[in-house]
C-alpha positions as CSV (number, residue, x, y, z in Angstrom):
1,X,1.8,1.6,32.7
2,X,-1.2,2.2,30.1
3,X,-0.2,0.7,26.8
4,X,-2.1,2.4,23.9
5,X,-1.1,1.8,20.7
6,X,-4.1,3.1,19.0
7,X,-5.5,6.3,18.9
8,X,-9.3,7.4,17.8
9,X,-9.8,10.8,17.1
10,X,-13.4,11.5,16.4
11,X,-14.1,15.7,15.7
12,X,-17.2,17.1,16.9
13,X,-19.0,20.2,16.8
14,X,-21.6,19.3,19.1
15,X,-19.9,16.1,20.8
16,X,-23.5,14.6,20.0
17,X,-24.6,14.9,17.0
18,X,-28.2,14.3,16.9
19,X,-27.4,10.9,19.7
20,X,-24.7,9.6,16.7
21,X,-21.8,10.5,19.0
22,X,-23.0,8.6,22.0
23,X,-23.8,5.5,19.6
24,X,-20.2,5.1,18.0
25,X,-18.0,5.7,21.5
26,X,-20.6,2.9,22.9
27,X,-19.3,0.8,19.7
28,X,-15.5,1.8,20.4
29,X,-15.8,0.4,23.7
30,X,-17.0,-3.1,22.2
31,X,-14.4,-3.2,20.3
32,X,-12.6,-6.6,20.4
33,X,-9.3,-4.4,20.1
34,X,-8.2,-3.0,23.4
35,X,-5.2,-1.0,23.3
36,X,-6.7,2.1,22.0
37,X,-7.5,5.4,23.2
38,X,-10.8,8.0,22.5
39,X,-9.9,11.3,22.0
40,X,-13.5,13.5,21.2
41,X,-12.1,17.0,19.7
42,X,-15.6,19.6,20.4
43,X,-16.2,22.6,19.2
44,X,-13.1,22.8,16.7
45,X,-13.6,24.2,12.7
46,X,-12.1,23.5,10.6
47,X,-11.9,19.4,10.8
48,X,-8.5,19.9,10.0
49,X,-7.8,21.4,12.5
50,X,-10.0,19.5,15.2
51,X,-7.9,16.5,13.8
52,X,-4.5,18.4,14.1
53,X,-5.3,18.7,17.8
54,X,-5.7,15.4,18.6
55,X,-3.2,13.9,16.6
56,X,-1.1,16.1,19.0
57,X,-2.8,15.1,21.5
58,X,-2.4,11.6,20.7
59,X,-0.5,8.6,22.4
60,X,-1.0,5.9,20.2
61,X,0.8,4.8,17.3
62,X,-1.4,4.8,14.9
63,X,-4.6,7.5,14.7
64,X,-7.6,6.0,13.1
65,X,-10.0,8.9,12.0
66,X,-13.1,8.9,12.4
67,X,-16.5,11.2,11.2
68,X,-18.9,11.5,14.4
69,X,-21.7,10.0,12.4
70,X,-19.8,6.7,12.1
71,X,-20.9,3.6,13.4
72,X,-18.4,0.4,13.4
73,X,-20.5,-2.5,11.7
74,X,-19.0,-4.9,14.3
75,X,-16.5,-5.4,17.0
76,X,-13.3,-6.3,14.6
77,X,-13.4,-2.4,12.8
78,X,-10.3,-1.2,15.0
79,X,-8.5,-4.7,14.4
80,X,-8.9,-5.0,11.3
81,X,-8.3,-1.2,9.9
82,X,-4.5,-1.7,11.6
83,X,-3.8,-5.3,10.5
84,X,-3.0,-4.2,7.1
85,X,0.4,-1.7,8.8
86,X,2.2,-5.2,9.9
87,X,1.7,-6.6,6.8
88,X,3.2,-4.2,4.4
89,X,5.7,-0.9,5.8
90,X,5.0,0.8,2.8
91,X,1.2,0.9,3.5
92,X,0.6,5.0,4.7
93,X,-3.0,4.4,5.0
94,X,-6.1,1.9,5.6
95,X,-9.9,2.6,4.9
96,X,-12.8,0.7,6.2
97,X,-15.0,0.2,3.4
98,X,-17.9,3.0,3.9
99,X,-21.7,1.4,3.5
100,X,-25.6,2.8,4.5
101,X,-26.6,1.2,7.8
102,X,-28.8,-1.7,7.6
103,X,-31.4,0.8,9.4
104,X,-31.4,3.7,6.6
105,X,-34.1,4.7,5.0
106,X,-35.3,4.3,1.7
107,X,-34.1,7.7,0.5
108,X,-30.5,6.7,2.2
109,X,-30.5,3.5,-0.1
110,X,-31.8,5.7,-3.3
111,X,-28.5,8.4,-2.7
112,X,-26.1,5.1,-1.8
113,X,-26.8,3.8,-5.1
114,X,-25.4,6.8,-6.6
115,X,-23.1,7.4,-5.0
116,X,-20.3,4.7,-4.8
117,X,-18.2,6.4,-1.9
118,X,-21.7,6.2,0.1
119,X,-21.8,2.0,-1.1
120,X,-18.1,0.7,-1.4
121,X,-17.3,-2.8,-2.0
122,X,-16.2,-4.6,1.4
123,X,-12.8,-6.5,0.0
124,X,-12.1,-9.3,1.0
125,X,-8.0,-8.6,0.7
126,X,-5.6,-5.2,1.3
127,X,-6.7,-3.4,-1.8
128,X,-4.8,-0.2,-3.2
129,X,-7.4,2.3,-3.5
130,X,-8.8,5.8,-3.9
131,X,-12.0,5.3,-1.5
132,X,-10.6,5.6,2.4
133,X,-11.6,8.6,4.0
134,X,-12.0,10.9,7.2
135,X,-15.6,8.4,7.8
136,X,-13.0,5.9,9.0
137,X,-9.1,5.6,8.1
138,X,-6.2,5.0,9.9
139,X,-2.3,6.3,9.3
140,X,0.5,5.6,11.5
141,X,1.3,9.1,13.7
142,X,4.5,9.1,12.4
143,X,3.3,9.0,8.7
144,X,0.5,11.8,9.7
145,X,3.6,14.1,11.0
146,X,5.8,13.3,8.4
147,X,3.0,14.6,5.6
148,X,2.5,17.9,7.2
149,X,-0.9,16.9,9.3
150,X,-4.2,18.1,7.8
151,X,-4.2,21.1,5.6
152,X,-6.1,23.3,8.8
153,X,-7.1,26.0,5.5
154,X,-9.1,23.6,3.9
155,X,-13.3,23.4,4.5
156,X,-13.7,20.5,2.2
157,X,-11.3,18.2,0.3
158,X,-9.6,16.5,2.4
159,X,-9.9,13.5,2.1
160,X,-8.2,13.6,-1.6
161,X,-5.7,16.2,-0.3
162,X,-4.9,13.9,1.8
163,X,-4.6,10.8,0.5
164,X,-2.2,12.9,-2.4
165,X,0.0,14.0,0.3
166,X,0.1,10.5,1.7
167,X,1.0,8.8,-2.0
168,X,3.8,11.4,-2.9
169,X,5.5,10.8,0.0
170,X,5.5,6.9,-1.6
171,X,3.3,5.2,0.5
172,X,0.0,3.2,-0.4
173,X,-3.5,4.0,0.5
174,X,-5.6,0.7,0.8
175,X,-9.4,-0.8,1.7
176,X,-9.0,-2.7,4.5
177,X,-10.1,-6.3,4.3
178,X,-13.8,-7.2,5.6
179,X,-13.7,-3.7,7.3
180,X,-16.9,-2.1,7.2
181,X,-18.5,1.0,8.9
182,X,-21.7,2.4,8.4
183,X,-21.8,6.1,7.6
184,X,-25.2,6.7,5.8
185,X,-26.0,10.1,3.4
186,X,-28.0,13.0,5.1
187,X,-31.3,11.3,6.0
188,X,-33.6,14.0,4.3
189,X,-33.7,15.5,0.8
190,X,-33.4,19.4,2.5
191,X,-29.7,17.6,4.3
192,X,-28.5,15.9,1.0
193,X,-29.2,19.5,-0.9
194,X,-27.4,21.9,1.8
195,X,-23.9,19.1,1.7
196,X,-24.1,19.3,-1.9
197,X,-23.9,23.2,-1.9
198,X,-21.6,23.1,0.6
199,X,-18.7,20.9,-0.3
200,X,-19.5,23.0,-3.9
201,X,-18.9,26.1,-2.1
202,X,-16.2,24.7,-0.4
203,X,-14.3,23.5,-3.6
204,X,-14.7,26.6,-4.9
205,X,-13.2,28.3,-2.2
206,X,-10.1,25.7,-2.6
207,X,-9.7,26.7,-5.7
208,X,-9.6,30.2,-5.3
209,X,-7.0,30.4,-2.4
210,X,-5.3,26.6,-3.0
211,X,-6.1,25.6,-6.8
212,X,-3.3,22.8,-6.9
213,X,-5.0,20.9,-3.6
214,X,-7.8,20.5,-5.4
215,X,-8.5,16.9,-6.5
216,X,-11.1,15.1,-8.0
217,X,-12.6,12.1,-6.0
218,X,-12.0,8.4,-7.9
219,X,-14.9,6.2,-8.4
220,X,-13.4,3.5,-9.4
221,X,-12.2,0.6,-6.8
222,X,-8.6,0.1,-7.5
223,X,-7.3,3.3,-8.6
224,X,-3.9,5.3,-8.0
225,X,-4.1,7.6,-10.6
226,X,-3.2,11.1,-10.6
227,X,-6.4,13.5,-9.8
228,X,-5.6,16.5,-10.1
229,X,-7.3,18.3,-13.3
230,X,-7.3,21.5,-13.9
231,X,-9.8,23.6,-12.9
232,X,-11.1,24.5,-17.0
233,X,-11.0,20.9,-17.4
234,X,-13.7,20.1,-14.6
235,X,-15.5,23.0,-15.9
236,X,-16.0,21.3,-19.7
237,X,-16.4,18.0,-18.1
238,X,-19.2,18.9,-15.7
239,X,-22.1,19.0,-18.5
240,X,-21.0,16.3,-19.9
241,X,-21.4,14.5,-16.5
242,X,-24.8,15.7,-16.3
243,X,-25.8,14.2,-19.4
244,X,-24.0,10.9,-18.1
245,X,-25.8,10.2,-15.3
246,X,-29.0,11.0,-16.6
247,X,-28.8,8.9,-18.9
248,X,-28.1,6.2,-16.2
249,X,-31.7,7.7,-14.5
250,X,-29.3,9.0,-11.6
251,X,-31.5,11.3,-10.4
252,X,-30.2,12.4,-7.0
253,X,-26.9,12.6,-8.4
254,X,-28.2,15.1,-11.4
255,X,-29.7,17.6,-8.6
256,X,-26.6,17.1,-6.6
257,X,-24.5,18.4,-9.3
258,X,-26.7,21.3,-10.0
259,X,-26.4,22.1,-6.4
260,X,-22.7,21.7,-6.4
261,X,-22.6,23.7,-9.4
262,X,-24.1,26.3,-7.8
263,X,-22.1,26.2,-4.6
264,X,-18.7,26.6,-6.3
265,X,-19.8,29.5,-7.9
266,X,-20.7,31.2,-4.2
267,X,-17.5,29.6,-3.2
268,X,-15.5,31.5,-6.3
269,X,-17.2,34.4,-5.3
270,X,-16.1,34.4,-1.7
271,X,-13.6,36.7,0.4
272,X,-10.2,35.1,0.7
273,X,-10.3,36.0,4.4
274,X,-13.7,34.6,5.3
275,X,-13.9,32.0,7.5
């Protein structure tokens, strides 16, 4: 009988993405860890909803996440991400720590810089923190069910919705030790501007329909901290932030909150039934 006690869920619109796809199931398969099954969800938006499919979909125990422009650094990812669940029960969630791929570009490196969830620290123990995400996380099937699943009304956001649900239900969110996957920013200017505006657009949108599942993202390592501000807060906050990081010479990060701006304002501005 097949024993799988991890499964991959990896959603796709494509199932190629530009060759990525092809790359990071030739990586799964390399994996060092073999009890694990690949479940590609094509086709599916929301990727809440791609990921709700598989997770029912799922055999495994425990679904690792992952975006289809991943790529495990090495042949320990899988092992490692779950190692952390025998250690502590009280652990809801694991995170490989997210870097640029020793092949980006020089534009890659400039936006990684910037922007720490692009760059994390690799730890080198179980770390409670806000930084795993949909690039590459793991939760116990159980755990994922118990939460609710993914919020399938949700375009962006969430990862912290996520992670929220997962912490009020009393269970820790941590960085996985020496776990490292590369998951590089767009690889062009024109890319980086279009995400911007659209996880703007799709904040906005949150806000309108679901205001209180809107959360900022931590920058911060080891954080646990509430983040959820309200909405007028952000608002005074955001020149401010402007002024911060130019005065840090962030550049891409000053044009990516212009953009961002601007796409929570279309996203404000949007129908409550669009889709």
């Amino acid at each position: 009988m097949e024993n799988i006690k991890v499964s991959v869920i990896i959603p796709s619109l494509d199932g190629y993405r530009d060759g990525k796809v092809p790359q990071l199931l030739k990586m799964l398969k390399k994996q060092r860890f073999k009890e694990m099954e690949v479940i590609l969800i094509k086709g599916i938006s929301p990727q809440g909803k791609a990921i709700n499919i598989g997770a029912e979909k799922a055999k495994g125990e425990i679904l690792v996440i992952m975006d289809d422009d991943s790529l495990p650094a090495d042949e320990f990812v899988i092992e490692r991400l779950i190692s952390p669940f025998e250690k502590d029960p009280k652990i809801g969630m694991t995170g490989a720590s997210i870097r640029p791929s020793p092949d980006s570009s020089l534009l890659q490196k400039l936006i990684s810089r910037e922007f720490p969830r692009f760059s994390m620290p690799v730890v080198s123990k179980i770390v409670e923190s806000d930084f795993p995400c949909h690039g590459c996380c793991a939760i116990p099937k159980r755990i994922f069910f118990e939460i609710g699943k993914e919020d399938e009304e949700l375009k962006r956001g969430l990862d912290p919705d996520l992670r929220e649900r997962i912490r009020k239900k009393g269970y820790k969110i941590v960085l996985a030790p020496e776990c490292v996957v590369y998951h590089p920013p767009p690889e062009s200017l024109s890319k980086f501007l279009r995400m911007m505006y659209r996880n703007g657009v799709g904040s906005g949108f949150a806000q309108k329909v679901k205001k209180e599942r809107v959360f900022i993202t931590e920058e911060r390592l080891k954080s646990t901290s509430k983040l959820y501000k309200p909405f007028a807060l952000r608002v005074m906050k955001y020149p401010f932030n402007i002024i911060f990081h130019l005065s840090k010479l962030r550049i891409f990060r000053v044009i990516g909150c212009f953009v961002y701006g601007i796409g929570v304002l279309r996203g404000l501005l949007m129908n409550e039934d669009k889709t």
